[in-house]
Backbone as ProteinMPNN parsed JSONL, in Angstrom:
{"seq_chain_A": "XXXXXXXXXXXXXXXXXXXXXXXXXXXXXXXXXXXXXXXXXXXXXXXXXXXXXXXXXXXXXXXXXXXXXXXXXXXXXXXXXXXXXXXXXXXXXXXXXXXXXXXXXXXXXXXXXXX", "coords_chain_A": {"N_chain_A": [[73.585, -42.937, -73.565], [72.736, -39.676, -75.007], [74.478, -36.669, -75.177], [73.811, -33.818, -73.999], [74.325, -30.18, -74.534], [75.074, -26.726, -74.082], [75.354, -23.415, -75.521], [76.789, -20.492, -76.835], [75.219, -19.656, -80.202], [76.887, -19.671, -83.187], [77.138, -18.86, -86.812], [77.706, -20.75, -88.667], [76.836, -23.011, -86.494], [74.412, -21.694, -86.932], [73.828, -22.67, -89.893], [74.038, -24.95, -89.94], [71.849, -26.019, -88.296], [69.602, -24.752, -89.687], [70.042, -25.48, -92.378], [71.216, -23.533, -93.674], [71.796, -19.857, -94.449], [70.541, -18.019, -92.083], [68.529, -15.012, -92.129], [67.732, -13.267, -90.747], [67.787, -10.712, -87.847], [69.5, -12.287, -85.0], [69.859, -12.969, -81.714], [71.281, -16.301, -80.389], [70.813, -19.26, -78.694], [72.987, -22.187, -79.268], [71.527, -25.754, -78.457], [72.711, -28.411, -78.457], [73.218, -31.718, -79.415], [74.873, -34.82, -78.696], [76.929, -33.015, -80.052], [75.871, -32.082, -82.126], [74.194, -29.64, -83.373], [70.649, -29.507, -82.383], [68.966, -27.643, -81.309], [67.548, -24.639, -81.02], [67.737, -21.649, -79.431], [66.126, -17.941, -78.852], [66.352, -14.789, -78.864], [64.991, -12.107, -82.064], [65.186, -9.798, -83.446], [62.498, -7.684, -83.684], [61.959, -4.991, -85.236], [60.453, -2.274, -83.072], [60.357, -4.387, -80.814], [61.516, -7.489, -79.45], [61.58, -10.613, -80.188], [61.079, -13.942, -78.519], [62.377, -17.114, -79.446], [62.13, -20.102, -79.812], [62.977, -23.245, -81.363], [63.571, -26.857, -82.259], [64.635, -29.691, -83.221], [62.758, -33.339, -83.904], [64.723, -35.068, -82.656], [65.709, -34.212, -80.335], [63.547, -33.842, -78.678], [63.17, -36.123, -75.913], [65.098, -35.432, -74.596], [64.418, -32.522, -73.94], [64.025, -31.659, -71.027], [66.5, -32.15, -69.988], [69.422, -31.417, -68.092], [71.284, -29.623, -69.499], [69.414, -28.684, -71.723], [67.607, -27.327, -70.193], [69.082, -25.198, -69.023], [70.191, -23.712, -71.232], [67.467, -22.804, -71.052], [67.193, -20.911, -69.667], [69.672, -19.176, -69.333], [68.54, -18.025, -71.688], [66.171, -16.387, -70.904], [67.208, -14.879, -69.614], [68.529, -13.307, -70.774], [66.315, -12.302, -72.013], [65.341, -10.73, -69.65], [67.193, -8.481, -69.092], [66.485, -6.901, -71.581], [66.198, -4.096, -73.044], [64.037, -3.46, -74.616], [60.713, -4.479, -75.305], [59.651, -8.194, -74.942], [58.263, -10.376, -76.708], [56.194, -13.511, -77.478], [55.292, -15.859, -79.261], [53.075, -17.996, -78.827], [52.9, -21.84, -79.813], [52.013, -24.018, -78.996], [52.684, -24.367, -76.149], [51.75, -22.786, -73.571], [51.502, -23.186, -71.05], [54.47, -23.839, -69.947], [55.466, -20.777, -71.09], [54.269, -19.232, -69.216], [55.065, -20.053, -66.749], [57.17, -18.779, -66.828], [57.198, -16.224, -66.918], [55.965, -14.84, -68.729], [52.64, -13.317, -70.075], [49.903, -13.588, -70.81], [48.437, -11.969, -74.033], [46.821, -11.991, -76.223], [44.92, -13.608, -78.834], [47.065, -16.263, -78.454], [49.606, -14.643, -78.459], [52.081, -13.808, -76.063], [53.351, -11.853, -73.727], [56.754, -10.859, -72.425], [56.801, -10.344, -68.706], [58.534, -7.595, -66.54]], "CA_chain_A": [[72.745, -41.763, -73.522], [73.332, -38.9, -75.686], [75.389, -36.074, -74.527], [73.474, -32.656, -74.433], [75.412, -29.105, -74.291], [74.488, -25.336, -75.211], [76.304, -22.571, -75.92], [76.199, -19.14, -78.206], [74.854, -20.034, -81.443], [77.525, -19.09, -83.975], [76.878, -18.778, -88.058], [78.389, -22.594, -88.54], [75.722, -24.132, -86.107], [72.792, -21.988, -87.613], [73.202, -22.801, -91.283], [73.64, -26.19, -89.689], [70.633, -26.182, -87.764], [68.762, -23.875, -90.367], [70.475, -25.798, -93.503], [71.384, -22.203, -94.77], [71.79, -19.345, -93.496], [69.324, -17.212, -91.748], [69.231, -13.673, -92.561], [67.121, -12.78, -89.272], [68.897, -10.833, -86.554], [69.158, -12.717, -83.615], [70.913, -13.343, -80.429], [70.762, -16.976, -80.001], [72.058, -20.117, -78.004], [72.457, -23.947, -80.115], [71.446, -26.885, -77.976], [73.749, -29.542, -79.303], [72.778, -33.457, -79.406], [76.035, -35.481, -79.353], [77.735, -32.289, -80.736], [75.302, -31.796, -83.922], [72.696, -28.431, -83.535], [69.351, -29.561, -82.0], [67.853, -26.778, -81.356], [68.056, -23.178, -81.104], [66.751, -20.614, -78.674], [66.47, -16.895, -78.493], [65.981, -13.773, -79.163], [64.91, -12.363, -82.699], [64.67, -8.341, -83.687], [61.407, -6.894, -84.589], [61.221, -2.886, -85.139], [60.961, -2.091, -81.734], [60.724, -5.12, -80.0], [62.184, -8.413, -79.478], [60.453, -11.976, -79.954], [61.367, -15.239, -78.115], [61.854, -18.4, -80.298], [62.631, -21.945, -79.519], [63.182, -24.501, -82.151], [64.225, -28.154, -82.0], [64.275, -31.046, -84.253], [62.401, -34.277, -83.129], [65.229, -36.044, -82.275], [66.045, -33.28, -79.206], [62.655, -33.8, -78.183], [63.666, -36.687, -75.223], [66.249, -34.211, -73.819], [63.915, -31.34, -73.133], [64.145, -31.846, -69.656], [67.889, -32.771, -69.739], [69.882, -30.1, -67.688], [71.625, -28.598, -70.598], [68.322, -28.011, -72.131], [67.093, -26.55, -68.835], [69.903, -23.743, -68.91], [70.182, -23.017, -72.259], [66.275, -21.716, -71.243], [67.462, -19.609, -68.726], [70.399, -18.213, -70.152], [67.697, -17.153, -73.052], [65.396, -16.139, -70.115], [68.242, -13.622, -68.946], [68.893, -12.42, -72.076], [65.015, -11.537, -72.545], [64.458, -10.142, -68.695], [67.603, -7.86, -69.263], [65.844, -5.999, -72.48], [65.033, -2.812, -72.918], [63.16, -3.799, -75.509], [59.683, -5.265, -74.513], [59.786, -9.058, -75.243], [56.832, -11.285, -77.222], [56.068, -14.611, -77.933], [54.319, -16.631, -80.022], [52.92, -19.922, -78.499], [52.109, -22.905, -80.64], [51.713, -25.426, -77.845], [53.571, -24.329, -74.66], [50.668, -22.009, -72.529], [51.756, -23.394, -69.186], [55.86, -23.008, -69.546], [55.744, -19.348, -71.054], [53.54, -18.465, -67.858], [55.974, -20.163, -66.122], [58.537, -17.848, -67.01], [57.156, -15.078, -66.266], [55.084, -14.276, -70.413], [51.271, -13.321, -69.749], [48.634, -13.913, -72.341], [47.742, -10.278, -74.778], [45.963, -12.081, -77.31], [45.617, -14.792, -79.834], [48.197, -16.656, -78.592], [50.648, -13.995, -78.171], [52.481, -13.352, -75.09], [54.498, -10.526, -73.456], [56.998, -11.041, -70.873], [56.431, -8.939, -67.345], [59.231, -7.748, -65.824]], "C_chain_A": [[73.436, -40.619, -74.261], [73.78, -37.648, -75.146], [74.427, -34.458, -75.068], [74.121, -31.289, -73.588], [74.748, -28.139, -75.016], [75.737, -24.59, -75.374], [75.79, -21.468, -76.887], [76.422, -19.413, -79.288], [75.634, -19.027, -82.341], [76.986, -19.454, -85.418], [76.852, -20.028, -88.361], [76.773, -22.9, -87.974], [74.5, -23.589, -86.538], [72.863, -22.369, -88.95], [73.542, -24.204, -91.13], [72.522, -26.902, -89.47], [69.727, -25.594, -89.675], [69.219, -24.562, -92.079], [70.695, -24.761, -94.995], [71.52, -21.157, -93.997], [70.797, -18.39, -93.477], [69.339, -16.058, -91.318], [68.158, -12.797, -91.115], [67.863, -12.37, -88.106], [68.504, -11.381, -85.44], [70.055, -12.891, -82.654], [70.314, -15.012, -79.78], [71.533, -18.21, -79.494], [71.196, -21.546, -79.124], [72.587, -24.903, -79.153], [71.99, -28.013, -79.115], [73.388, -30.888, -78.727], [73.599, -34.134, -79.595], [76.697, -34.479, -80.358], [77.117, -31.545, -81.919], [74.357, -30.549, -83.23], [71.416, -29.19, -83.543], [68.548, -28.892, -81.977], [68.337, -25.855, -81.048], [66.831, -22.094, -80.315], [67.05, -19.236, -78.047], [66.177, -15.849, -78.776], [65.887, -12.814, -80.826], [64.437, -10.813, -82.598], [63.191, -8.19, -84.361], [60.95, -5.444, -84.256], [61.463, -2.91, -83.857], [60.797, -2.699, -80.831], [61.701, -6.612, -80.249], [61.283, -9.532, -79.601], [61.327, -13.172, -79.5], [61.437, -16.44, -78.882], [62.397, -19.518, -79.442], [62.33, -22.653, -80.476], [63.657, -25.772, -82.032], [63.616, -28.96, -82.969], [64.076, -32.29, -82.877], [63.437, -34.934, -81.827], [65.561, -35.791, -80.336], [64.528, -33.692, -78.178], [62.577, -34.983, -75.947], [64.617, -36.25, -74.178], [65.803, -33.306, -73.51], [64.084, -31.099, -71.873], [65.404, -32.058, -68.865], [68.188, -31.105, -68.913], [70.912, -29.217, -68.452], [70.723, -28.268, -71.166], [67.806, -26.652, -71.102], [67.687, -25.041, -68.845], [70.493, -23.406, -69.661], [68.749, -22.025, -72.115], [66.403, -20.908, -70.268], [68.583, -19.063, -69.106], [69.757, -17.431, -70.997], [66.779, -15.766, -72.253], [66.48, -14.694, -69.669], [68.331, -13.006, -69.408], [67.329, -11.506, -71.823], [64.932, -10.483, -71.315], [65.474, -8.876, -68.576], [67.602, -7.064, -70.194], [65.71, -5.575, -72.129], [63.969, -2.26, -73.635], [61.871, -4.689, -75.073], [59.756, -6.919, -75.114], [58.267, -10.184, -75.305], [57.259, -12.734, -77.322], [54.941, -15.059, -78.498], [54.205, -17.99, -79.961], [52.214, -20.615, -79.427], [51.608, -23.811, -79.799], [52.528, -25.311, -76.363], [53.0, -22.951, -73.623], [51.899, -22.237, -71.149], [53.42, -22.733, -69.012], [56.014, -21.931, -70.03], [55.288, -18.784, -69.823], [54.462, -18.89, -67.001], [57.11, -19.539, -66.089], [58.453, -16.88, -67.124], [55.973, -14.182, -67.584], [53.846, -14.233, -69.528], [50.996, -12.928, -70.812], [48.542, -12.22, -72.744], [46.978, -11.108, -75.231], [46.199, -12.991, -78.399], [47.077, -15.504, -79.811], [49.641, -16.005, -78.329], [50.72, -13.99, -76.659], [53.645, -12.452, -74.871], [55.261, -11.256, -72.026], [57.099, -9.702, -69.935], [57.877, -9.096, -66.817], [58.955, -7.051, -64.454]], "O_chain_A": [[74.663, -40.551, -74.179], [73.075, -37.556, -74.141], [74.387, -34.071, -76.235], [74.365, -31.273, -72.381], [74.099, -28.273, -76.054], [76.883, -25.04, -75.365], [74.743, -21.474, -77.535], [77.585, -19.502, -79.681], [75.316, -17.839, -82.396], [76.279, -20.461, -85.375], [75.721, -20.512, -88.311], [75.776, -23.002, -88.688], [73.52, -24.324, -86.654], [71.72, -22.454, -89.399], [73.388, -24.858, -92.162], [72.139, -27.934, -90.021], [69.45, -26.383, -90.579], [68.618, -24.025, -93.01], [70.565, -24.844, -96.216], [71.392, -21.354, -92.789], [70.236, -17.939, -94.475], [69.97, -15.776, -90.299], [68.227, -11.59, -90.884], [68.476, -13.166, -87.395], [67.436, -11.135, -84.879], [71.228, -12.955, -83.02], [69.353, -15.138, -79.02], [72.732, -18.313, -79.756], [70.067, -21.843, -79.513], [73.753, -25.089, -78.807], [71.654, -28.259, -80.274], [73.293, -31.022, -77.507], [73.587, -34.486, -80.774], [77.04, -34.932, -81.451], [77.656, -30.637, -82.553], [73.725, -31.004, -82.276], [71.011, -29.56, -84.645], [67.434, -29.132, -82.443], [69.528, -25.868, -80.736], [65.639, -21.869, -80.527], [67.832, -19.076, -77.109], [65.047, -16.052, -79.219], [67.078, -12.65, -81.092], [63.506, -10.498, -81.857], [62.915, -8.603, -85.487], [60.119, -4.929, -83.508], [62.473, -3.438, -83.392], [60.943, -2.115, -79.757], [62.497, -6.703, -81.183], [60.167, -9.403, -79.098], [62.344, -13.372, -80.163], [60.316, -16.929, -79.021], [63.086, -19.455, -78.423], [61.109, -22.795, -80.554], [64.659, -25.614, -81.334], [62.47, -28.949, -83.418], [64.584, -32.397, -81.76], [63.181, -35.188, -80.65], [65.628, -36.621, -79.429], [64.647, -33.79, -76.957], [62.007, -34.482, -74.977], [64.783, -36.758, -73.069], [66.476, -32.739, -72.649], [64.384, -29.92, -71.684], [65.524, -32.137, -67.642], [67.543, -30.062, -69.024], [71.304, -28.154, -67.97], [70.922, -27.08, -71.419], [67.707, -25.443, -71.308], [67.044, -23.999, -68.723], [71.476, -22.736, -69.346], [68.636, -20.932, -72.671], [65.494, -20.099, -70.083], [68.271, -17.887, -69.293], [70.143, -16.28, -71.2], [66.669, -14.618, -72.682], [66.03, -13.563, -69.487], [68.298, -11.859, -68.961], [67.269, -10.314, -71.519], [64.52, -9.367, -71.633], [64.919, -7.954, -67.98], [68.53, -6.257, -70.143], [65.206, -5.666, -71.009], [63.282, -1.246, -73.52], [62.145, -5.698, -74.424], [60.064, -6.737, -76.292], [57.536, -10.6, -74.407], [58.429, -13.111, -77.265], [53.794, -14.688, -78.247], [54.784, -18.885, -80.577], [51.13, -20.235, -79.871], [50.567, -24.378, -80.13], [52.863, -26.278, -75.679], [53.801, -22.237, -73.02], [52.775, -21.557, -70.615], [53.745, -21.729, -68.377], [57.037, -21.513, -69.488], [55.921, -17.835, -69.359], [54.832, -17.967, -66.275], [58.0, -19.814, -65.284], [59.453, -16.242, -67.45], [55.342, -13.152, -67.343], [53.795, -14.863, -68.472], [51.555, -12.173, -71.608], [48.575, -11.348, -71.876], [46.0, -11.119, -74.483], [47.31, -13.211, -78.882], [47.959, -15.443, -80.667], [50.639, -16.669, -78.047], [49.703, -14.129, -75.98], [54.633, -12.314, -75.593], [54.781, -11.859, -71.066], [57.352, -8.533, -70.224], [58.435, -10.179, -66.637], [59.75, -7.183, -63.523]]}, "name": "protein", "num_of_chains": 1, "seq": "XXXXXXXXXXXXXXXXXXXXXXXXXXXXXXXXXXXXXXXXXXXXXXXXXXXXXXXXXXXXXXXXXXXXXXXXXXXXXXXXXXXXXXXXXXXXXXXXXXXXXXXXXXXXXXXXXXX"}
C-alpha cells in the first residue's frame, strides 16, 4: 500500500507538482504519494480575499480518504477559518464536502466559508 504524508508545500514540491513554477501567491500544504507531490491544497490570494483550492493527480485519487489526506484538509480548513480575509471557493464537483466544512452556496457554483 502506498504511503501517504502532507506537509507545507515548499517551491521544490510545487514546480514538482505544477511542473514549473507557479507564480500565484499561496499558502499551501503537498499531499505526497510514496514521497512524490500528489496533490496540493490551500489557500490562494485574490485582492481582498482568499480562495480555497485542492488539486490532485489521478493517481492520489484512491487515498482521498486515507488519514493523511484527511488532515492535510483540516490543517487547510484552519488555515481558512483563521482568516481575516473572507474565504471562496470554486466547486467543480464537491457540493456536499464544501458544505461539510462549513462553505455555503452564493452563486454559480461559488462558495463562501461561514465562520
Amino acid at each position: 500500500m502506498a504511503k501517504v504524508t502532507f506537509g507545507p508545500a515548499t517551491a521544490p514540491d510545487l514546480d514538482a507538482y505544477y511542473g514549473g513554477r507557479n507564480r500565484q501567491t499561496m499558502r499551501a500544504i503537498v499531499v505526497k504519494l510514496d514521497d512524490s507531490p500528489a496533490g496540493v491544497i490551500g489557500l490562494a490570494k485574490a485582492n481582498d480575499r482568499l480562495l480555497m483550492f485542492s488539486e490532485y493527480k489521478p493517481e492520489l485519487a484512491p487515498y482521498l480518504k486515507s488519514m493523511g489526506a484527511l488532515r492535510a484538509i483540516k490543517e487547510a480548513m484552519r488555515w481558512a477559518s483563521e482568516s481575516k480575509l473572507p474565504v471562496f471557493a470554486v466547486c467543480q464537483d464537491s457540493e456536499r464536502l464544501l458544505e461539510r466544512l462549513g462553505f455555503v452556496h452564493v452563486q454559480d457554483g461559488v462558495y463562501r466559508l461561514c465562520s
